[in-house]
C-alpha positions as CSV (number, residue, x, y, z in Angstrom):
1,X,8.4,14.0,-6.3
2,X,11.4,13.6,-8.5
3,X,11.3,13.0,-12.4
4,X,15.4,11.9,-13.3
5,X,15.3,10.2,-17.1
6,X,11.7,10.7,-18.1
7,X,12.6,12.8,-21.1
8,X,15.3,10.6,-22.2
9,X,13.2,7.7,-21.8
10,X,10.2,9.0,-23.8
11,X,13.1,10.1,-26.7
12,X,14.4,6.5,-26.3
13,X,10.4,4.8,-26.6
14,X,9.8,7.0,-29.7
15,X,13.1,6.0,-31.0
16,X,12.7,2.6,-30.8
17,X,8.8,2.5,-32.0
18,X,10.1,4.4,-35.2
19,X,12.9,1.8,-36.1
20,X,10.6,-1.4,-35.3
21,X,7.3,0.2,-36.9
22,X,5.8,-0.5,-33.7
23,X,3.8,0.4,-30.9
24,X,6.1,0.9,-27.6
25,X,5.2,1.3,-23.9
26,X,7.8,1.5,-21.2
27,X,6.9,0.3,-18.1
28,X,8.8,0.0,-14.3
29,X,9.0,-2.9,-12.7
30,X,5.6,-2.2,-10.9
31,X,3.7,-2.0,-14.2
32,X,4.1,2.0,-13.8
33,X,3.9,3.5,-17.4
34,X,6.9,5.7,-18.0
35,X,6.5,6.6,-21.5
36,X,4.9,5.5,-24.4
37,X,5.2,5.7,-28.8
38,X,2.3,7.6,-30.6
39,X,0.2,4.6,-31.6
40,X,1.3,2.3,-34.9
41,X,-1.2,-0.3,-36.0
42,X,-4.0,-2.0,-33.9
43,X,-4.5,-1.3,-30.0
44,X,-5.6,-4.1,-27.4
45,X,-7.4,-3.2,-24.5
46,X,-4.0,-3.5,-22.5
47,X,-2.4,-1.1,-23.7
48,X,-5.3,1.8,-23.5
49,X,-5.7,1.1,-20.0
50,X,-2.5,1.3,-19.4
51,X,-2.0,4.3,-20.9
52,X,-4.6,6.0,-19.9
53,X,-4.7,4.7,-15.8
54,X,-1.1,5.1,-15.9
55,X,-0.7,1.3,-14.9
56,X,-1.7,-2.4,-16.0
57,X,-4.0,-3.8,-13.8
58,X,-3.4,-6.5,-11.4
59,X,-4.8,-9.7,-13.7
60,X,-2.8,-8.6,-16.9
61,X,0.1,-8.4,-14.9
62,X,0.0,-11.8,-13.7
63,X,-0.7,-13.1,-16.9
64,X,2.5,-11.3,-18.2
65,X,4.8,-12.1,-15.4
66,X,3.3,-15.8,-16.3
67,X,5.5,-15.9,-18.6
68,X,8.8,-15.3,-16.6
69,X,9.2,-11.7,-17.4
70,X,10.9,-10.6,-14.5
71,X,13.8,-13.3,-14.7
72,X,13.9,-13.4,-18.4
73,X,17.3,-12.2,-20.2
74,X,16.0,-11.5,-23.5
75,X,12.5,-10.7,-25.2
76,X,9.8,-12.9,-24.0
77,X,6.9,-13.3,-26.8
78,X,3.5,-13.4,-25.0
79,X,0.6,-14.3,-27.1
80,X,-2.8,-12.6,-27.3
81,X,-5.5,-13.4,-25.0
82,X,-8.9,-12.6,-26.3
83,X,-10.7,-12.7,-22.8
84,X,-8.1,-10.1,-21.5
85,X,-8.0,-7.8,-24.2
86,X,-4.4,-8.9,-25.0
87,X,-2.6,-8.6,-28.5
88,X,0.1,-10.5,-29.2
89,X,3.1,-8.7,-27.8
90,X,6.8,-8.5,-27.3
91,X,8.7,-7.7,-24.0
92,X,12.2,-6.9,-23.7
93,X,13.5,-6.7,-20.0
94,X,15.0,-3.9,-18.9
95,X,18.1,-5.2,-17.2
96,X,20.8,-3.8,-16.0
97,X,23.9,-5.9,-14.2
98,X,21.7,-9.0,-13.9
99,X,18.9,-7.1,-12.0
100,X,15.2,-6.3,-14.2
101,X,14.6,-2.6,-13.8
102,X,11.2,-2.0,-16.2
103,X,10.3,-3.5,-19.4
104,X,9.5,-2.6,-23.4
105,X,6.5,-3.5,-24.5
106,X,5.8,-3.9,-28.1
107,X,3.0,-4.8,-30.2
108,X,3.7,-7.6,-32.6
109,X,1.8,-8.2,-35.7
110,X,4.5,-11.3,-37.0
111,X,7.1,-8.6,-37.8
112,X,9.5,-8.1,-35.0
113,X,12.1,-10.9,-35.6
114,X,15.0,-11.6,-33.5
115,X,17.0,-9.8,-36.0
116,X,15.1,-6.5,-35.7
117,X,14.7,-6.1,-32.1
118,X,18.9,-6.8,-31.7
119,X,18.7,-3.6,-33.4
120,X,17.3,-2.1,-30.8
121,X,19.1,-3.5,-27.7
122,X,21.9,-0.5,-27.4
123,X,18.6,1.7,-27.0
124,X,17.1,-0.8,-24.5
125,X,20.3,-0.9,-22.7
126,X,20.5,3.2,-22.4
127,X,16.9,3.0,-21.0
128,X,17.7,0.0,-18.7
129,X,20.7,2.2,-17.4
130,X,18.6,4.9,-17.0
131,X,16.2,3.1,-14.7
132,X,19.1,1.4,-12.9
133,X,20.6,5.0,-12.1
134,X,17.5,6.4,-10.6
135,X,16.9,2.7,-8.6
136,X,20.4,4.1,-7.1
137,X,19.3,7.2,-6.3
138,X,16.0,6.3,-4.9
139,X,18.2,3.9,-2.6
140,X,20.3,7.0,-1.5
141,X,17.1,9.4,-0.7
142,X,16.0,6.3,0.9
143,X,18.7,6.1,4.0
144,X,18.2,10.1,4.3
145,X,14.2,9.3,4.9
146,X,14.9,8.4,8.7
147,X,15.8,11.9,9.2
148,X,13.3,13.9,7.2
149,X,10.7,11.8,9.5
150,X,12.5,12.5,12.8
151,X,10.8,14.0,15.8
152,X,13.8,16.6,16.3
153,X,13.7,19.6,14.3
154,X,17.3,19.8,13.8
155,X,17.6,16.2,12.7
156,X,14.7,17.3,10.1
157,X,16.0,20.3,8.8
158,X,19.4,18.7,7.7
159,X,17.6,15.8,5.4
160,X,17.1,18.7,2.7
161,X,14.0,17.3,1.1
162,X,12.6,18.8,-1.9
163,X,9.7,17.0,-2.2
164,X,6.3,18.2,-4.0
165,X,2.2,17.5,-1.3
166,X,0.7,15.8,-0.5
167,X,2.5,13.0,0.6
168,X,2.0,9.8,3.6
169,X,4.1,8.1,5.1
170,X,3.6,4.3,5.5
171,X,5.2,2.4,8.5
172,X,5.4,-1.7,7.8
173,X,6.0,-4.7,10.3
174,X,8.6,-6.7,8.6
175,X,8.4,-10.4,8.4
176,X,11.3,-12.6,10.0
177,X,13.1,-13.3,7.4
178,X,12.0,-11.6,4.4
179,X,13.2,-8.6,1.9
180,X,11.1,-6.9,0.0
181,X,12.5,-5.2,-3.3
182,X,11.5,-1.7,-2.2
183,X,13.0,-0.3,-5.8
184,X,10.0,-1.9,-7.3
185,X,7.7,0.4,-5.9
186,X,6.6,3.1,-8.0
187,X,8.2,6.4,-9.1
188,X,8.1,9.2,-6.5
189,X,7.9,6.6,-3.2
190,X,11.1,6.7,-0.8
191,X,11.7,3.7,1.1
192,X,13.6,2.6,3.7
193,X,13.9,-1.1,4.5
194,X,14.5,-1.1,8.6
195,X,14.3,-3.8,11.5
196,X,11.4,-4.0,12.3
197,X,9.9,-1.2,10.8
198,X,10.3,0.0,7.4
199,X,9.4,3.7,6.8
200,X,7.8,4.9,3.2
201,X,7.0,7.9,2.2
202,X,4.8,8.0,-1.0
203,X,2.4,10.5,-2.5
204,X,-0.8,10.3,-0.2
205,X,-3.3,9.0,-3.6
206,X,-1.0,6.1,-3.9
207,X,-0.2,5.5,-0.1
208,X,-3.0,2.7,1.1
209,X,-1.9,0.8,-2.6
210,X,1.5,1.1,-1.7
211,X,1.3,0.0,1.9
212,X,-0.7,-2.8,1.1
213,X,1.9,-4.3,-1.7
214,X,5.0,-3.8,0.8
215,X,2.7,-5.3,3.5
216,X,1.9,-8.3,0.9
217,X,5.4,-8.5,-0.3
218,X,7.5,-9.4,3.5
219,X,5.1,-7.3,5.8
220,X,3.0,-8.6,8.7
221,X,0.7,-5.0,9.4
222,X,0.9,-1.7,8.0
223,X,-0.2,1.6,9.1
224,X,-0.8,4.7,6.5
225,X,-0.6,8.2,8.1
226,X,-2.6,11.2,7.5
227,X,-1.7,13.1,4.0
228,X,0.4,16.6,4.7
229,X,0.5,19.2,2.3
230,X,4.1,19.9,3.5
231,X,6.5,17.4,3.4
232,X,7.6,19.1,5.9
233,X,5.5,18.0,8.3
234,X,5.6,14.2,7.2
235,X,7.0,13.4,10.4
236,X,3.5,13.9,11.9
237,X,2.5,11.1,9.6
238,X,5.0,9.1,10.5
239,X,3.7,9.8,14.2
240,X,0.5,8.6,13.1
241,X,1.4,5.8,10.4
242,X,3.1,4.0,13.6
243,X,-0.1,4.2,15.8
244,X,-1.6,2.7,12.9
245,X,0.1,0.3,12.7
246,X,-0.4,-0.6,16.0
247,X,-4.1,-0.7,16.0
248,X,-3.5,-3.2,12.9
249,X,-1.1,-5.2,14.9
250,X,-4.0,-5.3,17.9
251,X,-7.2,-5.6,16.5
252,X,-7.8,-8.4,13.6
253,X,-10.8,-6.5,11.9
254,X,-8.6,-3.3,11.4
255,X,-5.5,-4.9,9.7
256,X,-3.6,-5.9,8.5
257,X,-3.3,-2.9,6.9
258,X,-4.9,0.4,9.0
259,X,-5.0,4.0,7.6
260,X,-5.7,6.5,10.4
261,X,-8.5,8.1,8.9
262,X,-10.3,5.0,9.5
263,X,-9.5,4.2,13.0
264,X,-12.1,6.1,14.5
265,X,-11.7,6.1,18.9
266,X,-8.8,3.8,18.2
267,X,-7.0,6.8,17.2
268,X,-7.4,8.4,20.9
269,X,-6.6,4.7,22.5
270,X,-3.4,3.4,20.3
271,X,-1.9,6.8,22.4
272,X,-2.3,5.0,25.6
273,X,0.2,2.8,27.8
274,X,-0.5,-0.3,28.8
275,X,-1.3,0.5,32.5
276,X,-3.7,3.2,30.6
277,X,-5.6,0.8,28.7
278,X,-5.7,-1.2,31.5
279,X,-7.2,0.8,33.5
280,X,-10.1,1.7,30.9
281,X,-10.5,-1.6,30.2
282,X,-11.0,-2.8,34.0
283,X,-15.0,-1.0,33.4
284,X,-15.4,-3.7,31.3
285,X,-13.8,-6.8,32.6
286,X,-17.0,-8.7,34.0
287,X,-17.7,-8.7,30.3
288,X,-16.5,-11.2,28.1
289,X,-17.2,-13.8,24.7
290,X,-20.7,-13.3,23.4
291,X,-21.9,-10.8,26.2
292,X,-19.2,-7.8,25.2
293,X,-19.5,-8.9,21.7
294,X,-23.2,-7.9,21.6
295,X,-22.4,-4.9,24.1
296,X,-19.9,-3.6,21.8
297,X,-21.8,-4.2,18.8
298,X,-24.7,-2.7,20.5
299,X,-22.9,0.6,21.4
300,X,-21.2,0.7,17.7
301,X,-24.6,1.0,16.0
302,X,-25.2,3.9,18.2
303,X,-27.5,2.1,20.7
304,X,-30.0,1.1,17.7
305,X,-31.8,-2.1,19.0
306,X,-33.3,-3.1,15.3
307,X,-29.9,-2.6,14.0
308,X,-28.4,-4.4,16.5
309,X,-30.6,-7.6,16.4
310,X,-30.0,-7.6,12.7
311,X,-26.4,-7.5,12.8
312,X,-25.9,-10.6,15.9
313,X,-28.5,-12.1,13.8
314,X,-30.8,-12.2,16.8
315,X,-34.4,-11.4,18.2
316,X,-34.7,-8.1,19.8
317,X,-36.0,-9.9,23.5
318,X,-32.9,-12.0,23.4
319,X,-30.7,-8.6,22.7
320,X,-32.4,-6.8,25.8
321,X,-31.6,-10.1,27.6
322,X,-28.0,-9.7,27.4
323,X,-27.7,-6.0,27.8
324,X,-29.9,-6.3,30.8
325,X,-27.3,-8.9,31.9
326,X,-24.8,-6.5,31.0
327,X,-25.9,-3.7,33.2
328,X,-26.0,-6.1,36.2
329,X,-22.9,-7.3,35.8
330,X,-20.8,-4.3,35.5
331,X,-23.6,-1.6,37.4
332,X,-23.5,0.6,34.6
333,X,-26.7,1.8,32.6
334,X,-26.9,1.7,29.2
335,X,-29.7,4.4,29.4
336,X,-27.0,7.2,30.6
337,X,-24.5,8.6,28.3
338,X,-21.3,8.6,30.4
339,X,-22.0,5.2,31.7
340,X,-22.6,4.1,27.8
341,X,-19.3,5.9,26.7
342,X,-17.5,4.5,29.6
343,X,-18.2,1.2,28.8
344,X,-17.6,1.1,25.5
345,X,-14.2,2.9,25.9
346,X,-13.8,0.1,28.2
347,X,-14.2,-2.4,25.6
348,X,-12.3,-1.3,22.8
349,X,-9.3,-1.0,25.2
350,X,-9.6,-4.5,26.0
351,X,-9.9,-5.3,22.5
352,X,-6.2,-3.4,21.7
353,X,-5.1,-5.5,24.9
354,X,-6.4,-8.9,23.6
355,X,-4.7,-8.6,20.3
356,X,-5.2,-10.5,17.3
357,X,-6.0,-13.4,18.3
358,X,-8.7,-12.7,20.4
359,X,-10.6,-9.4,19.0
């Protein structure tokens, strides 16, 4: 979306790996690889996956931030783990007025001493700048998101966006209480933090990661709209990231975080009022507990009774039982497409009624 410092930070990494004799990485505070040193010495696992996915992975950054990385005021020496793939290594916090923007990551084969890497600290400080500067301007494009998401064209038109497809936007629940550190989501994701939703825009490959760290971080549900080509149009997905989010709020076995390609009829009923679900769900009221379950379950596998018996985990006579029962008690066969559509529209608007805590 937007690329400030990357060249000054690569000239910065090389710098620095050419002064220490050392491999370098630079990394956000996400674990997103910003630039990295042509290789010096041996390479760990670690730092080829990282370079070549672009990120560490989830376990290898636990085991780092272990060690107190992000609160850390100076370099923190990590040894190797052999059962990660991890050499022993040096990271110097990028900080920048008391906040941790990224880190340096250096390989250390005994020969980075204290003395050597002060060397390097006006070069780590240029680079911790850096990354402070675009945490600033993140925060800016961030207020200005509201807009480019609006439903009024005139309200859109005067955010001024120039952002490169396909992107998502991402709408999140937030927790009583809690603030999440939306500058230490990845480059190229706008944010802003709202009560009670935040909004997020991020490129659409990354959107169900992001919305599910934000959601972990202070979020209670997330929805993840469609990707658009044109940002342009992200206000559509905004449209739909919110009825996402609703269907995760509603039903327990779609959250807590719910992209709409995945919500299948739900996308037709999180449109609804409550008087219209209502109304769809009165067909099905004289069902309820085990007898919907196995209705619902029934009509989900497409009216396959072998399918169905082996998903309730029960005999085929005792499935025909309770959809027999079924019939009588709401005077709608099974055997006739409306009456089976009906129904089951029924029930999956009472299961957006119900909520959580009873779906």
């Amino acid at each position: 979306m937007y690329d400030n410092g990357r060249v000054d930070l690569q000239e910065i990494v090389d710098d620095i790996a050419r002064i220490l004799d050392a491999s370098a990485t630079l990394e956000d505070r996400a674990f997103q690889l910003l630039a990295y040193a042509a290789q010096s010495g041996d390479i760990d696992t670690v730092r080829r996956e990282s370079i070549l996915r672009r990120r560490a992975s989830d376990e290898v950054r636990a085991y780092f931030e272990g060690y107190g990385i992000a609160t850390a005021t100076g370099p923190v020496r990590i040894p190797a783990d052999a059962g990660l793939g991890v050499l022993a290594r040096v990271c110097v916090p990028l900080r920048n007025r008391e906040v941790t923007y990224g880190y340096l990551w250096l390989l250390d084969s005994g020969s980075l001493t204290d003395q050597r890497l002060a060397g390097v600290a006006p070069m780590v400080a240029r680079a911790a700048a850096a990354l402070a500067q675009e945490a600033r301007s993140r925060q800016d494009l961030g207020v200005r998101l509201r807009d480019l998401l609006s439903a009024d064209p005139e309200v859109r038109a005067s955010a001024q966006f120039d952002l490169a497809g396909p992107v998502a936007a991402i709408a999140v629940q937030s927790a009583s209480g809690r603030v999440a550190p939306l500058w230490t989501l990845p480059r190229g994701v706008l944010a802003d933090a709202g009560d009670p939703l935040t909004a997020i825009l991020a490129p659409a490959a990354q959107a169900l990661a992001v919305a599910t760290r934000v959601q972990d971080m202070y979020g209670t549900a997330a929805g993840v709209g469609g990707a658009r080509e044109d940002a342009g149009e992200a206000w559509r997905s905004w449209r739909e990231a919110t009825l996402a989010l609703r269907a995760a709020q509603r039903v327990r076995r779609l959250g807590p975080v719910a992209a709409w390609g995945d919500l299948g009829v739900h996308r037709l009923l999180v449109r609804l009022s409550g008087a219209e679900l209502a109304d769809l769900a009165a067909e099905a009221a004289a069902l309820s507990g085990e007898l919907a379950y196995t209705v619902v379950t029934y009509l989900d596998q497409g009216g396959r009774a072998r399918e169905t018996a082996a998903r309730l985990g029960v005999h085929r006579q005792t499935l025909y039982y309770r959809l027999a029962k079924a019939e009588r008690l709401t005077g709608l066969d099974l055997a006739d497409g409306e009456s089976r559509l009906v129904l089951h529209l029924g029930l999956k608007a009472a299961e957006l009624l119900a909520g959580p805590g009873r779906s």
